[in-house]
C-alpha positions in Angstrom: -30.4 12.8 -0.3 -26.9 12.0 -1.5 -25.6 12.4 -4.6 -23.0 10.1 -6.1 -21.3 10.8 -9.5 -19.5 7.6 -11.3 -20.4 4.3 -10.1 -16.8 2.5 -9.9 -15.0 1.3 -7.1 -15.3 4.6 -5.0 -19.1 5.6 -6.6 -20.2 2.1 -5.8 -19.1 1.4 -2.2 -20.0 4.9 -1.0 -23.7 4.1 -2.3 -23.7 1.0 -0.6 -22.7 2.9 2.5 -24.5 5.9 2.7 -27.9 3.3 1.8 -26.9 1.1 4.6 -27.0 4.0 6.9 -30.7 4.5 5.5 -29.4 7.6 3.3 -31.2 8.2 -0.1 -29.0 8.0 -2.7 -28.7 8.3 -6.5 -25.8 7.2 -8.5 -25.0 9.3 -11.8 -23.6 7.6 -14.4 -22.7 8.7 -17.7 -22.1 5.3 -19.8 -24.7 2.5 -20.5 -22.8 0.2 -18.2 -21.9 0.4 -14.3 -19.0 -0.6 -13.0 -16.3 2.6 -14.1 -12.9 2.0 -15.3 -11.8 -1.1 -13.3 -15.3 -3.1 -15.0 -15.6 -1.7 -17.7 -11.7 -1.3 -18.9 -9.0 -2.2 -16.5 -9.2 -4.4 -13.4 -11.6 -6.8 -14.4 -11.3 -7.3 -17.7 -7.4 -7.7 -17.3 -7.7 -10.3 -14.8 -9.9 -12.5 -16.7 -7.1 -12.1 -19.4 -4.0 -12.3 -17.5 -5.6 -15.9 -16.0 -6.0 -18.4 -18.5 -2.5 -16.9 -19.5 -1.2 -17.9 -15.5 -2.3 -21.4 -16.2 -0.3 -21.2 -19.5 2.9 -20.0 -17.9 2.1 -22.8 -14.8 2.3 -25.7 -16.9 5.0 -24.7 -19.3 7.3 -24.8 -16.2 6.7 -28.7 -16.1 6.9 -29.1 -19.7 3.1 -28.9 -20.9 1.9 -26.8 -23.2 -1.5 -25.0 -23.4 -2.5 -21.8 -26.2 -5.1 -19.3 -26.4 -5.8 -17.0 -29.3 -6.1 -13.3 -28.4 -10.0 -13.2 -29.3 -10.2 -16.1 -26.9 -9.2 -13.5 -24.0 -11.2 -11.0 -25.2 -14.0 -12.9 -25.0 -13.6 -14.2 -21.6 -12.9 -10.3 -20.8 -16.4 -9.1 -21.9 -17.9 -12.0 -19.9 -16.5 -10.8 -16.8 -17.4 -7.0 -17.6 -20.5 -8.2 -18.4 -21.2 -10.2 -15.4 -20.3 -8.0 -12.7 -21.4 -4.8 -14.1 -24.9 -6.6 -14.1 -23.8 -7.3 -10.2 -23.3 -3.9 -10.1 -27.1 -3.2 -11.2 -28.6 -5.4 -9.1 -26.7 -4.6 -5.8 -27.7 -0.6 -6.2 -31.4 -1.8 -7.1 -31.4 -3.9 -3.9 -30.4 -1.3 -1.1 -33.1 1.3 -3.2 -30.1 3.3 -4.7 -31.5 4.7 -7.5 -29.1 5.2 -10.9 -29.4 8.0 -14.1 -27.4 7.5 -17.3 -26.2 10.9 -18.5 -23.8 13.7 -18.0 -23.5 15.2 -15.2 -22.2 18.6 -14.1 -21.6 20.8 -10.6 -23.2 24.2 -10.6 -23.6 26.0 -7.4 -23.0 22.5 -5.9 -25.3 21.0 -7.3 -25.8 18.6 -9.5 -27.1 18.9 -13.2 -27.4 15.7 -15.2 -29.8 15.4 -18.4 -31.0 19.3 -18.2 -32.3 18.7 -14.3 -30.9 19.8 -11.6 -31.1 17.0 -8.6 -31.8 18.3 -5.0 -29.6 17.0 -3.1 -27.9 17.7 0.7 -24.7 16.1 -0.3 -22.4 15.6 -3.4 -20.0 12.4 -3.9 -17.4 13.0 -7.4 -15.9 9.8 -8.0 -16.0 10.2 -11.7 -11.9 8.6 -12.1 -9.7 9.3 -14.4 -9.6 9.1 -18.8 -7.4 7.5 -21.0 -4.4 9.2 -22.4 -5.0 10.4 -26.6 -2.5 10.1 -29.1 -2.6 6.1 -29.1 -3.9 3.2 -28.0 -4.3 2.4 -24.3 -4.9 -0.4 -21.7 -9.1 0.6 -21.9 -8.5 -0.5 -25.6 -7.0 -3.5 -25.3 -10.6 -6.1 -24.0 -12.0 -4.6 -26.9 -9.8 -5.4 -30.3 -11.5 -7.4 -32.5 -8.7 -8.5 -34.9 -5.2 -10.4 -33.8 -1.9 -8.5 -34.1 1.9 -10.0 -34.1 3.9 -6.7 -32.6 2.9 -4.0 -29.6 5.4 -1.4 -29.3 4.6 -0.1 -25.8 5.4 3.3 -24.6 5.8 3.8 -20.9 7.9 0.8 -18.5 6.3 1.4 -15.4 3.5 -0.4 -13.3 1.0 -0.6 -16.6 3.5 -1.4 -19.1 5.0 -4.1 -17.2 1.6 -5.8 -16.6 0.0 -5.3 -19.6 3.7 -6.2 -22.1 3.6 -9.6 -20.0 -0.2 -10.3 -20.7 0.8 -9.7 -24.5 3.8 -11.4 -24.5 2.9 -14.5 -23.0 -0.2 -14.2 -25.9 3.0 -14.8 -27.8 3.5 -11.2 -29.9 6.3 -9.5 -30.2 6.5 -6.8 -27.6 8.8 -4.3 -27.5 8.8 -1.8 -24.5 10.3 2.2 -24.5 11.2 3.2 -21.1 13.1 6.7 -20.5 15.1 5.1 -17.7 18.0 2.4 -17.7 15.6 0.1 -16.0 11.7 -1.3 -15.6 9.7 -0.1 -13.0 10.8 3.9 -12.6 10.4 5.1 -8.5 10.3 1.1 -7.4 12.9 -0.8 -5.3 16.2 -1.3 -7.0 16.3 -4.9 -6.7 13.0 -5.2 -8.0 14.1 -3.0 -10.8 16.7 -5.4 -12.3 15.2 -8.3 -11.0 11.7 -7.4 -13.5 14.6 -6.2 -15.6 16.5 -9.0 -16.4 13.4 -11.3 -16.3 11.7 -9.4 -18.7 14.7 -10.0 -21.4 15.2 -13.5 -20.6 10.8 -13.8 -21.7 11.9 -12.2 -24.9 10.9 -9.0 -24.9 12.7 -6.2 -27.1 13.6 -3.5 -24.5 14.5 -0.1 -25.2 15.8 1.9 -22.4 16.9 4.9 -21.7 15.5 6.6 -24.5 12.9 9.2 -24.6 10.0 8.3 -27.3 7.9 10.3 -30.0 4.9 8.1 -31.3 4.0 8.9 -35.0 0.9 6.2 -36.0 1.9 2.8 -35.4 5.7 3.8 -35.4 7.7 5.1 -32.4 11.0 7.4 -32.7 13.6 7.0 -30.4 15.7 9.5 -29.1 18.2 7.9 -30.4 17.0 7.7 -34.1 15.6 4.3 -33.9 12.3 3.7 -35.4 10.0 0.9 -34.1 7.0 -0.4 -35.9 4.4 -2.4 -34.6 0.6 -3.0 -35.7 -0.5 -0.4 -32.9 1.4 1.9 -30.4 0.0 0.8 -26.5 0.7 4.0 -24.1 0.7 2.8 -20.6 0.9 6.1 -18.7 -0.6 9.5 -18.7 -4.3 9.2 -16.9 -6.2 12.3 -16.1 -8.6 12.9 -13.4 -12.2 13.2 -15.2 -13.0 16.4 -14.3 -14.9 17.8 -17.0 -18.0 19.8 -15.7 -16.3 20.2 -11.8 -14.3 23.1 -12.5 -15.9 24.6 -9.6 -13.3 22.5 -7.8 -10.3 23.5 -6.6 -7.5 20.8 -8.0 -3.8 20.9 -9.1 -3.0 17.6 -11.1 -6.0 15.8 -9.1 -8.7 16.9 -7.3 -7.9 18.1 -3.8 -9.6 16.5 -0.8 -8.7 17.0 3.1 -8.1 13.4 4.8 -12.0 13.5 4.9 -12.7 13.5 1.4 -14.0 17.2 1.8 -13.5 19.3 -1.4 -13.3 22.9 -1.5 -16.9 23.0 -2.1 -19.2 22.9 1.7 -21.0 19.7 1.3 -19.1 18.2 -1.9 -17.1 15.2 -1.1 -14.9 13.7 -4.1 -12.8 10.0 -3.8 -11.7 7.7 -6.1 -9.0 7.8 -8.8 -9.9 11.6 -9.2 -8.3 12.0 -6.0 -4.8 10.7 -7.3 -4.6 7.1 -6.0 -4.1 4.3 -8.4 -5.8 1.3 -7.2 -9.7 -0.3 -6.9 -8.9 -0.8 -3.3 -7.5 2.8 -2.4 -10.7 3.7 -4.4 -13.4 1.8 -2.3 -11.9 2.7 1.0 -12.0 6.7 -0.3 -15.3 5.7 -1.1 -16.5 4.3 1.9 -14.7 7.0 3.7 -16.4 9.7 2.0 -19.8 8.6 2.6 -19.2 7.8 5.9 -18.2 11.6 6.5 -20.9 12.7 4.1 -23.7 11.6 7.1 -22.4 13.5 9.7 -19.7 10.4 10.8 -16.0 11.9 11.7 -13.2 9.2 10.2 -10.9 10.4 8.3 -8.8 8.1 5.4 -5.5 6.0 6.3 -3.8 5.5 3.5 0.2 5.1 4.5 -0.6 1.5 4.5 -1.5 -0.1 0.8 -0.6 -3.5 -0.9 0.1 -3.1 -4.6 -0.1 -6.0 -7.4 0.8 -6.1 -10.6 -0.4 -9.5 -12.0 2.3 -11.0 -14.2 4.0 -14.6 -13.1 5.7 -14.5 -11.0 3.4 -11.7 -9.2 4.8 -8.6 -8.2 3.7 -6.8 -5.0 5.1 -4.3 -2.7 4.3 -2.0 0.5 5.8 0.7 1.8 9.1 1.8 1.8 12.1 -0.3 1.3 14.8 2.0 3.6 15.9 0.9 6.3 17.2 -2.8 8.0 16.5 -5.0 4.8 16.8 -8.6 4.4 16.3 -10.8 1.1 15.4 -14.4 0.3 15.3 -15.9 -2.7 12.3 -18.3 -3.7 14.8 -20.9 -4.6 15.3 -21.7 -1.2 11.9 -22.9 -0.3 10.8 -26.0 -0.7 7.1 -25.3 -2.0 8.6 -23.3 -4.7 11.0 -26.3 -5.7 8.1 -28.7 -5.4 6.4 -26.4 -8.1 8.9 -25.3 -10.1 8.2 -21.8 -9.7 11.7 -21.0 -8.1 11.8 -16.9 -9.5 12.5 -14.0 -7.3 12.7 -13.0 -4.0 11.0 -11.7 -0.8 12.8 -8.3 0.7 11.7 -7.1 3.7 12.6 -3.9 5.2 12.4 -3.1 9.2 13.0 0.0 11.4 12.7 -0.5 15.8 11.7 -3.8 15.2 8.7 -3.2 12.8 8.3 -3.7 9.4 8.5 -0.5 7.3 7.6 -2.5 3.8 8.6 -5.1 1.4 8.9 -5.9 -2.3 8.0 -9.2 -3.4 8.8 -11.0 -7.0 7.2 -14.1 -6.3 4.4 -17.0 -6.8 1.4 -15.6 -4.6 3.2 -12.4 -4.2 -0.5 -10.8 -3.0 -1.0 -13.3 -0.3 2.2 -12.6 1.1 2.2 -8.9 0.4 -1.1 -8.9 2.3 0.4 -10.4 5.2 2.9 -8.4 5.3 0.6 -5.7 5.1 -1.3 -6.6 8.0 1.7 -6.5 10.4 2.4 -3.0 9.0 -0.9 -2.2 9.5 -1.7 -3.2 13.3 2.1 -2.8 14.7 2.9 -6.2 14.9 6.6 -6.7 15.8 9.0 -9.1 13.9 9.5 -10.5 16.9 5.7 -11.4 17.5 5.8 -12.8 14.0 8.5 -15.3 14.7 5.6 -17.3 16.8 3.5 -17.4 14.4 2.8 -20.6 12.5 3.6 -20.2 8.9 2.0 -23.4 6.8 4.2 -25.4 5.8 5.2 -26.1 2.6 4.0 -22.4 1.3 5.2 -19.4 -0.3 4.3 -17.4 2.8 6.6 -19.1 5.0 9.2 -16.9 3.2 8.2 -14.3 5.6 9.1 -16.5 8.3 12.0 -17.8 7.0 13.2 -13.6 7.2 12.0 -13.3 10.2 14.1 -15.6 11.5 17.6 -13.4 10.3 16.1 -10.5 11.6 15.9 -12.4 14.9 19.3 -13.9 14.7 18.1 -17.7 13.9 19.8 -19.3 11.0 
């Protein structure tokens, strides 16, 4: 029997794994709902928010006009948490996983959930990670029942970017406290003042290179200046949900071997509580996990991940941006002419003839990203990818139209 604690991205897929390879399993869960974070809070309800909003953006570049309240979004949030959560259910129930609600613990390495101690050969924590305190965050934000005009948000990175373009594009006033000069701290440094410089041309009130002390609803400045706003959104500072698993051995995270093997014989652990940042990092630790948990040898790859954040344009990237690098802009194709979506670029960085990685600010940014990622991923050469035919008109053929200078064609 296998144990599983936390039924998101990792705690599902390694239950569908381990069931598939005719393991018994039980999933742990301590809130009514399945699904963990990315249902429940993040992924999925921020999707079903950011879309209607996509649309919006779409058909304001050819001059129409389309509005949605913030309760509208909200509602179509909880319909998608809703609806896949009861996925969630129904998937476990039909591969004979079975699921407790409660609070579970590791003593002795075992588990102890609802005073009972379950008997099992193997252990899977995949429990994530919990909001920051001291404010609202991103988990908050599907769930506000009354509107708002102004979001200060503390924190410019990946979460503050996506999240202050959902809310601005709601139309509120957004203002955003970053420590550094620029959006996007430890990215690409065209992608930096490329998100930059869009984000002031959308409006928003940008406050860099200050430090920030939140007090209520108001944030202080390091500079003295005090901004006000109907709530305080802090988009960084997650920490691994580790309450009950001190048996553990972790630093920031919980450690795991490339394995998913914790310092505890028989106690595997994936997921966000591992330190990666993404649903699909989180299902492949998963899958990894179990795998390894019945006796199969395959240890995680990691060094190759696309990462989106779902504003419009999209932003994506993969890798690392040293390097050979080469840069179009959008406004050169003639898809994104024909759609008016002629903002940002493709960069694409090579080393011996391989692709190292790539930042992309662009319409379809994942799709291209993913390619992208695929070469990475199975060693195709830049010269391969020069024979390959691209559709045309698309956004992807940007990554043709690179390969080409890399090759010498103009």
């Amino acid at each position: 029997m296998i144990t599983i604690v936390g039924s998101g991205p990792a705690g599902f897929y390694a239950a569908l794994t381990a069931a598939s390879l005719r393991e018994k399993v039980t999933v742990v869960e301590e809130r009514d709902k399945l699904g963990g974070t990315c249902v429940l809070f993040g992924c999925i309800p921020s999707k079903a928010m950011l879309h209607p909003l996509a649309l919006a953006y779409s058909l304001g570049r050819i001059g129409k006009t389309l509005n949605f309240s913030y309760l509208e979004l909200t509602k179509l949030a909880k319909d998608a948490i809703n609806r896949i959560s009861k996925g969630i259910e129904y998937a476990l129930e039909s591969h004979d996983i079975d699921v407790i609600h409660g609070k579970a613990s590791l003593k002795g390495g075992k588990i102890e959930v609802n005073g009972q101690t379950l008997n099992s050969e193997k252990v899977i924590i995949a429990t994530g990670t919990i909001k920051p305190s001291g404010a609202l965050a991103s988990d908050d934000l599907p769930y506000l029942d009354k509107d708002f005009n102004r979001v200060v948000i503390v924190g410019g990175g990946v979460g503050g970017v996506e999240y202050g373009w959902l809310l601005r594009m709601i139309g509120k006033e957004v203002h955003i406290v970053e420590r550094e000069d620029l959006l996007l701290p430890k990215h690409d440094p065209d992608l930096r003042k490329s998100i930059t410089n869009y984000f002031s041309k959308l409006g928003f009130k940008l406050h860099m290179g200050v430090e920030a002390k939140i007090e209520g609803n108001e944030v202080i400045t390091s500079k003295g200046e005090k901004i006000e706003g109907d709530f305080v959104l802090l988009s960084f500072g997650r920490k691994p949900n580790l309450e009950g698993f001190e048996e553990l051995r972790s630093d920031k995270w919980l450690l795991v071997n490339e394995y998913m093997e914790t310092s505890l014989k028989n106690v595997y652990a994936a997921g966000d509580v591992t330190g990666s940042f993404t649903a699909h990092e989180a299902i492949h630790k998963g899958v990894t996990a179990a795998l390894n948990s019945v006796g199969k040898r395959k240890a995680y790859d990691g060094s190759v991940v696309p990462k989106v954040i779902y504003t419009m344009p999209q932003i994506a990237y993969i890798g690392k941006t040293t390097g050979n690098c080469k840069k179009i802009d959008m406004v050169t194709l003639p898809r994104a002419i024909a759609e008016k979506e002629t903002e940002g670029f493709l960069k694409i960085c090579e080393e011996g003839g391989k692709i190292v990685g790539a930042v992309v600010f662009s319409e379809r940014a994942e799709e291209i990203i993913t390619i992208i990622g695929i070469a990475m991923k199975f060693g195709i050469s830049i010269s391969s990818l020069l024979d390959f035919q691209f559709p045309h008109p698309s956004y992807l053929e940007s990554i043709w139209e690179l390969v080409r200078t890399f090759e010498g064609i103009m």
